[in-house]
KOLNU-579294 format. One line per 5 residues: number of its first residue (from 1); for each residue x, y, z of C-alpha. Coordinates in nm, 4 decimals, always signed. Layout:
NUM	X,Y,Z | ...
***
This chain:
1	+22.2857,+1.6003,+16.5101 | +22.3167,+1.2495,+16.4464 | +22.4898,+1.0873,+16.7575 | +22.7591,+0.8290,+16.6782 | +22.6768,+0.4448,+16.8358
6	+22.9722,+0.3768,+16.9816 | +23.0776,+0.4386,+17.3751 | +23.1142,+0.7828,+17.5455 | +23.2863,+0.6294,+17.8789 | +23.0092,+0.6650,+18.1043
11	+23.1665,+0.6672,+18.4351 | +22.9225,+0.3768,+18.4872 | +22.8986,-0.0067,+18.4354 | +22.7590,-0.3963,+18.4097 | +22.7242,-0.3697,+18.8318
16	+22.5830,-0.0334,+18.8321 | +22.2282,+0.0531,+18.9887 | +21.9366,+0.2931,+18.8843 | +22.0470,+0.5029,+19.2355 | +22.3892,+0.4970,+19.1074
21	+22.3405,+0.7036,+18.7967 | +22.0632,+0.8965,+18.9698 | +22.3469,+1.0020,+19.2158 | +22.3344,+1.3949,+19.2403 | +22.0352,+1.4572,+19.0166
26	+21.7202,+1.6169,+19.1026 | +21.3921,+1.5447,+18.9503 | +21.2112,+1.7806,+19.1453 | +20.8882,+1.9230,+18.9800 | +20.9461,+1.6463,+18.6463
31	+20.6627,+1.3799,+18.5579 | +20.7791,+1.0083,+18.4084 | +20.5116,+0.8154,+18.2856 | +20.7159,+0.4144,+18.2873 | +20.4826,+0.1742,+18.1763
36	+20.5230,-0.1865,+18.3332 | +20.6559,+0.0372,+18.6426 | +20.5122,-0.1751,+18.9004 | +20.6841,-0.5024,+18.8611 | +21.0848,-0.6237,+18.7776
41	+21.3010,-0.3522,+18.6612 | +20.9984,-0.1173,+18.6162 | +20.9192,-0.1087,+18.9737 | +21.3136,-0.0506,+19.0402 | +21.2901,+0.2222,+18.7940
46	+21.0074,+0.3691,+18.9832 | +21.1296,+0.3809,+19.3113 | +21.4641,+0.5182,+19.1907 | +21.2682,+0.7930,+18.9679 | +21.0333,+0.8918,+19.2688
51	+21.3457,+0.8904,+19.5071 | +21.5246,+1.1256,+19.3178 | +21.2243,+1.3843,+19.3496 | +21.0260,+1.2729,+19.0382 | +20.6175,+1.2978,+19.0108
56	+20.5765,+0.8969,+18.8890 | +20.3253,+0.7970,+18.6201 | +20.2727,+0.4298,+18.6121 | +19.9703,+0.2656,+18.3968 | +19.9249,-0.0760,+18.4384
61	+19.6599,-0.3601,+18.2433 | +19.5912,-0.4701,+18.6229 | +19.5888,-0.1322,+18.8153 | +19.4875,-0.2793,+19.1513 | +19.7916,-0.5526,+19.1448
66	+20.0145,-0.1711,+19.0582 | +19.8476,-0.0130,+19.3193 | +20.0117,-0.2101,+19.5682 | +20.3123,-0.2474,+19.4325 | +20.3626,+0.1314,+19.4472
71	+20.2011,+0.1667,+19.8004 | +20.4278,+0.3869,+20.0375 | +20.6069,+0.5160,+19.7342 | +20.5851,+0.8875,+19.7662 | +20.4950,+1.0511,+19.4547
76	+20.3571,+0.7788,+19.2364 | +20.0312,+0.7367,+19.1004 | +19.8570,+0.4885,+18.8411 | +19.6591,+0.4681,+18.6160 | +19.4438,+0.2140,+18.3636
81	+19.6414,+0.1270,+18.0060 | +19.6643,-0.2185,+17.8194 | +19.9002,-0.2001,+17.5608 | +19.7882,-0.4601,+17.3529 | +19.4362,-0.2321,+17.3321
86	+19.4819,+0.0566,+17.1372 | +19.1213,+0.1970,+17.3247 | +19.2698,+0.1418,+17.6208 | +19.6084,+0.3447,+17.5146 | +19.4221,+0.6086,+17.3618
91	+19.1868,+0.6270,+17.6853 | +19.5060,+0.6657,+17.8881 | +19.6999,+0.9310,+17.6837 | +19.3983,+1.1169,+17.6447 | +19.3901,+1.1659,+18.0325
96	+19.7125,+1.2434,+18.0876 | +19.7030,+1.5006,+17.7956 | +19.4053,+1.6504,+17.9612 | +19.5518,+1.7128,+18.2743 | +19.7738,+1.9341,+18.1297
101	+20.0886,+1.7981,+18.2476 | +20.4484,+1.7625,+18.0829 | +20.6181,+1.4325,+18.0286 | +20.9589,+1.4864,+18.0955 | +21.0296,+1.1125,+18.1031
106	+20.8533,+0.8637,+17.9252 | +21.0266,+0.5097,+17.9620 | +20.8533,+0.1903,+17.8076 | +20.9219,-0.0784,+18.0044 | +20.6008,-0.3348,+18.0226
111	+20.6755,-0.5992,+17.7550 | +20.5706,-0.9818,+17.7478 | +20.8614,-1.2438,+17.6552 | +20.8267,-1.5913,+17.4551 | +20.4792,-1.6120,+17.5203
116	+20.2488,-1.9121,+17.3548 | +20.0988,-1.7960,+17.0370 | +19.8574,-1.5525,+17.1179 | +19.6257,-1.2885,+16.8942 | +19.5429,-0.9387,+17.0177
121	+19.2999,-0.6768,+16.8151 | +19.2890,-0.7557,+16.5015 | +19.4417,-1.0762,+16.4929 | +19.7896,-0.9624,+16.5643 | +20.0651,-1.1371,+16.7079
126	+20.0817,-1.0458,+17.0900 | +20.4398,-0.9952,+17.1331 | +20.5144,-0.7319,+16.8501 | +20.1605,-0.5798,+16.9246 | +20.2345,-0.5042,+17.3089
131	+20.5989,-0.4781,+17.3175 | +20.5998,-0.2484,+16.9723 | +20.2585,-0.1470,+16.8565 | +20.1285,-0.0251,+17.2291 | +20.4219,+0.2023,+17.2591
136	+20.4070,+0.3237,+16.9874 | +20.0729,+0.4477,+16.9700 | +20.1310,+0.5361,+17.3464 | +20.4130,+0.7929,+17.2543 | +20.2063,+0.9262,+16.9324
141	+19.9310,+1.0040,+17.1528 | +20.1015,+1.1507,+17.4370 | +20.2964,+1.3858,+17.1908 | +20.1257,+1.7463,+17.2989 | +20.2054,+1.6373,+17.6555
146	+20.5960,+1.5122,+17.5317 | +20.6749,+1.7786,+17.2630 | +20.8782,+1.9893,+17.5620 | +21.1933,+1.8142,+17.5276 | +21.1279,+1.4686,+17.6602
151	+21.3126,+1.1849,+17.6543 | +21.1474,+0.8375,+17.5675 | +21.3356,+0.5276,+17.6424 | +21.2737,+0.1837,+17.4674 | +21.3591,-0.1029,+17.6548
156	+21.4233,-0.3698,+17.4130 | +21.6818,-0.6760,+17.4784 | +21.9593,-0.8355,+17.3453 | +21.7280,-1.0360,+17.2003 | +21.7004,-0.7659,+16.9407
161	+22.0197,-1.0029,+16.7756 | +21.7547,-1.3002,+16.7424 | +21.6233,-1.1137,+16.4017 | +21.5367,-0.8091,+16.2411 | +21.1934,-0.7465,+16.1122
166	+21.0240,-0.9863,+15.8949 | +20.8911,-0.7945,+15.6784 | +20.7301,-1.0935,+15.4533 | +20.5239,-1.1700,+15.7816 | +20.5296,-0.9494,+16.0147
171	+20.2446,-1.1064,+16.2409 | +20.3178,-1.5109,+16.2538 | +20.0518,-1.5554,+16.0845 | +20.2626,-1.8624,+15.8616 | +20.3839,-2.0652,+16.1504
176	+20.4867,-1.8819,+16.4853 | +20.8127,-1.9583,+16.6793 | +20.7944,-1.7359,+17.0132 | +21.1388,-1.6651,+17.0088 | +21.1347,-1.5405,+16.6407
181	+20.8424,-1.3206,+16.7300 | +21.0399,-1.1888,+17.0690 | +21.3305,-1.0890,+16.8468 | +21.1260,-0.9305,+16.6038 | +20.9685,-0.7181,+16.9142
186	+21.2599,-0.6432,+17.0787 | +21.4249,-0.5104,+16.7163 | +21.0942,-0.2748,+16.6725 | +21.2004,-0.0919,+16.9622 | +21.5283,-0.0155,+16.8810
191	+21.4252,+0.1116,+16.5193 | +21.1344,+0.2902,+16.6829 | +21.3893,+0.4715,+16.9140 | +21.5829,+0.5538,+16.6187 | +21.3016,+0.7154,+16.3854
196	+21.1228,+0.8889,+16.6896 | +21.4563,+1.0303,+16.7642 | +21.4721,+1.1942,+16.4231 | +21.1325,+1.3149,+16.4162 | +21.1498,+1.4654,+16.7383
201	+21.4450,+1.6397,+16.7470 | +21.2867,+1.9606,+16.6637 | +21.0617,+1.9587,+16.9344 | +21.4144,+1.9163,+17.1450 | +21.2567,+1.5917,+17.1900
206	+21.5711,+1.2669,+17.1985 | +21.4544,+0.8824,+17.2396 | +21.7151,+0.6138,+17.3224 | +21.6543,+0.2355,+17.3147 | +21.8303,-0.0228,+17.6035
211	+21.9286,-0.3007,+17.6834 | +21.8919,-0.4182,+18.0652 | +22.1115,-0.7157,+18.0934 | +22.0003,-1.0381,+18.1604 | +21.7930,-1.0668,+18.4757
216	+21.5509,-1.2862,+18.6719 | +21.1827,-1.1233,+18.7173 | +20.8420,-1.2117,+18.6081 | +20.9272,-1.1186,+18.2473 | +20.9973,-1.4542,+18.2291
221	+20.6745,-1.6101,+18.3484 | +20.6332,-1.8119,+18.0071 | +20.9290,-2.0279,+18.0507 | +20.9469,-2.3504,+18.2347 | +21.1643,-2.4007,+18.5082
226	+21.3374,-2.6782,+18.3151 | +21.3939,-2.4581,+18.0350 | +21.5645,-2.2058,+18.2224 | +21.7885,-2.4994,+18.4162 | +21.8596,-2.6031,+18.1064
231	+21.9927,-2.2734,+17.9760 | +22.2259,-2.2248,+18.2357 | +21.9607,-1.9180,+18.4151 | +21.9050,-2.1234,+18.7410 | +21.9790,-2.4114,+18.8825
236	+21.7496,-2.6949,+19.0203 | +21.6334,-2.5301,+19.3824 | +21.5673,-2.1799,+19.1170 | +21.8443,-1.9825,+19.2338 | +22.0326,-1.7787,+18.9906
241	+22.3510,-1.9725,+18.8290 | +22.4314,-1.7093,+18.5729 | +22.6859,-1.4744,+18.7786 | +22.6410,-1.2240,+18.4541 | +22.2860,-1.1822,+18.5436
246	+22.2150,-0.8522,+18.7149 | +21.9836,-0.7696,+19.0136 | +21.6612,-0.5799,+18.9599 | +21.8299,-0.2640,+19.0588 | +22.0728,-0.3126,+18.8354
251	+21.8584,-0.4102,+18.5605 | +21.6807,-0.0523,+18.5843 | +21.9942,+0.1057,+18.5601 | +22.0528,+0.1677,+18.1633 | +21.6883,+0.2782,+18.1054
256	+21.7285,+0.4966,+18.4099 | +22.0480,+0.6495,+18.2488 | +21.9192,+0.6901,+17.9583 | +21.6238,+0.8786,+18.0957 | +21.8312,+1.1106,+18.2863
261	+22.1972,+1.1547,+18.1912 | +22.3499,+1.4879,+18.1834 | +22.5929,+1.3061,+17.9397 | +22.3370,+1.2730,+17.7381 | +22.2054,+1.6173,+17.6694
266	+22.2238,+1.6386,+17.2927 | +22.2468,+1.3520,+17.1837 | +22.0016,+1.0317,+17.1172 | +21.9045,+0.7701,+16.8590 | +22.1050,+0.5032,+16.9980
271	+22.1259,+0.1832,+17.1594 | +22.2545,+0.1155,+17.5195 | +22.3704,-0.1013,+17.7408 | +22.5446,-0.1339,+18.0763 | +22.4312,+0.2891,+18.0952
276	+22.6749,+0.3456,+17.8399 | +22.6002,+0.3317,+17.4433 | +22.6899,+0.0477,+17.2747 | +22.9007,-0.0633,+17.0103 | +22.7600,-0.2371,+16.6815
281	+22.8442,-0.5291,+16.6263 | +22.8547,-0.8442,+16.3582 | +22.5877,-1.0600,+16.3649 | +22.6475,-1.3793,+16.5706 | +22.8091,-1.1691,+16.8678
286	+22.7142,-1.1529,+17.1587 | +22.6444,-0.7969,+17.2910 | +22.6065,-0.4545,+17.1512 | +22.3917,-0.3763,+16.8597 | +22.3284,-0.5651,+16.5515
291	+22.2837,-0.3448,+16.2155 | +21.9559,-0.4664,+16.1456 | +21.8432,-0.3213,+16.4520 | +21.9905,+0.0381,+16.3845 | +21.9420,+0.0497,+15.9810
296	+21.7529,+0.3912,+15.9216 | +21.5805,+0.2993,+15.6186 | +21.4258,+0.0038,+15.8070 | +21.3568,+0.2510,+16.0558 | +21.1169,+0.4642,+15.8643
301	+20.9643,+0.1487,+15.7113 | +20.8721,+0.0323,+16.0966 | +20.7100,+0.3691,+16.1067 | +20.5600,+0.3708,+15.8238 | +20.4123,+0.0242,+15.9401
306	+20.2898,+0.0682,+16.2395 | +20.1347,+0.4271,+16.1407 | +19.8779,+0.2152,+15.9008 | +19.8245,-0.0584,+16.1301 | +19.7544,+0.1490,+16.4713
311	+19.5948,+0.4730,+16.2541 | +19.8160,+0.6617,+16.4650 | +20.0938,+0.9280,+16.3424 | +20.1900,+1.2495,+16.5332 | +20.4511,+1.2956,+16.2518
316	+20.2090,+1.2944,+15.9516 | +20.2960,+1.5857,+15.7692 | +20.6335,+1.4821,+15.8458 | +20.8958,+1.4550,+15.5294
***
C-alpha cells in the first residue's frame, strides 16, 4: 500500500517532545540501533527510547566520547561503527547480526553538515558518503537482523529543498560548494526512505524519512559563529534568536514518532515533519517536501547508485 504524503492529524506538533509521542507506549523487550545516538537529538532520542523500556543500540566513530554520554542510561550499550568506512559498517552489522538479535528500530541519525571539502574511501565526497552511503550499507547489512517488521527512520533536513541529486556529479569532484553537497545528502535520505520502503514491505518491513526542525547542537560544528549571527540562528553572546528553533527534545521528536507511532502501523514511504507527515510542496517554499526528494524513479536510480558504489544490495534479486 502506497501511503499518501500529505497529513494524518497527528495529535502532535512543532513544540512537541520525543516523551510526548512516547506517552503510553511500551518498548519493553524491543532493540533500536540509532546511530549518532550519543550527541544532539540522537542522545534525546536515546534517552527517550531507553525510557520507554527499549534495549538501546548506539554505534559511534568515537565510542569512548558515546560511552559517556550514555553513562547512567539504563539499557544502552555501544558499540564501534564509522559511517564513512564501509569496513567499519560491515564490522558493526556483522556483530549485531551475530548476536542474534532483532532490530525493531533502526533510526539514522549521525550525519555531518556543511563541512570543508573533504574525501572519504575512495575519493568520495564526505557528506553524501556518511550521511547517505554509511546508512545505506548499514541497513543492507543489518537486513537478517531487520527483516521482522522494522522500522528504519532517515533523518534528513529541510535542507533536502537545497537540491535534488546531481546526477552529472554526484561526488564534487568539479568544484564543491558544501551546501550543494548537504542538500544533495539530505535528498538521498529521503529517496532512500522511499525505495527501502518499497522493497521492504514484504518483509512487513516500513522506512520513513524526517525532518527535525531547525535546532542548535553540534551538527553545526562547521559553521562560524559569525555565520550563524549572520543568519539570524544566534545572536552575538550565542544564544538562540530564532524562536522557531526547537530544543533538543523537541528535535528528537519526529524521528521518535516515526519510529514508534501506532498511527503509523501500515503505512510508510514518506516524509515528516513536526511528527506528522508532510505536505509536498513547490520548490522555493519553505517547509514540507519538495518533489525531487520523493520522485520514485529517482528513487530506484539512488539505489541503483549506491548498490554499485558500496557493493552492497540486500534487494538484489529484487524486480
Amino acid at each position: 500500500m502506497t501511503t499518501p504524503q500529505h497529513k494524518i492529524g497527528s495529535g502532535f506538533g512543532v513544540r512537541s517532545t520525543a516523551y510526548d509521542v512516547l506517552s503510553g507506549i511500551d518498548l519493553s523487550g524491543r532493540t533500536a540501533i540509532v546511530t549518532g545516538g550519543y550527541s544532539g537529538i540522537g542522545l534525546e532520542t536515546t534517552r527517550a527510547l531507553a525510557a520507554a523500556g527499549a534495549r538501546v543500540v548506539v554505534p559511534a566513530r568515537r565510542r569512548a566520547v558515546a560511552q559517556e554520554a550514555v553513562e547512567g542510561i539504563d539499557g544502552v550499550e555501544t558499540d564501534d561503527l564509522d559511517l564513512s568506512d564501509l569496513e567499519s559498517v560491515r564490522g558493526f552489522a556483522e556483530r549485531f547480526v551475530a548476536s542474534g538479535r532483532k532490530a525493531d528500530i533502526v533510526i539514522n541519525s549521525a550525519g555531518i553538515m556543511a563541512c570543508p571539502e573533504t574525501r572519504v574511501g575512495p575519493g568520495w565526497e564526505a557528506q553524501f558518503a556518511t550521511n547517505h552511503l554509511g546508512h545505506y550499507a548499514l541497513v543492507n547489512r543489518l537486513w537478517p537482523a531487520i527483516a521482522r517488521g522494522a522500522r528504519v527512520v532517515a533523518v534528513s533536513s529541510a535542507g533536502h529543498g537545497i537540491t535534488g541529486v546531481r546526477w552529472d556529479d554526484v561526488q564534487f569532484e568539479h568544484g564543491y560548494d558544501r551546501w550543494q553537497a548537504y542538500g544533495q545528502a539530505k535528498t538521498a535520505n529521503v529517496l532512500f526512505a522511499a525505495r527501502l520502503d518499497v522493497l521492504g514491505r514484504e518483509a512487513g518491513v516500513r522506512a520513513f524519512a524526517v525532518h527535525p526542525g531547525s535546532i542548535l547542537t553540534p551538527l553545526q560544528r562547521h559553521l562560524a559563529k559569525e555565520e550563524m549571527v549572520d543568519a539570524g540562528w544566534i545572536d552575538e553572546h550565542g544564544k538562540p534568536a530564532d524562536p522557531s528553533f526547537k530544543t533538543p527534545e523537541q528535535g528528537a521528536a519526529t524521528q521518535v514518532w516515526a519510529a514508534t507511532s501506532p498511527r503509523l502501523a501500515g503505512m510508510g514511504g514518506v516524509y515528516c515533519e513536526d511528527c506528522d507527515i508532510a505536505e509536498p510542496v513547490a520548490a522555493g517554499t519553505k517547509g514540507g517536501v519538495h518533489a525531487h526528494a520523493i520522485d520514485p524513479e529517482q528513487a530506484v536510480r539512488l539505489w541503483a547508485l549506491s548498490a554499485d558504489l558500496t557493493g552492497v544490495d540486500a534487494f538484489a534479486a529484487a524486480p
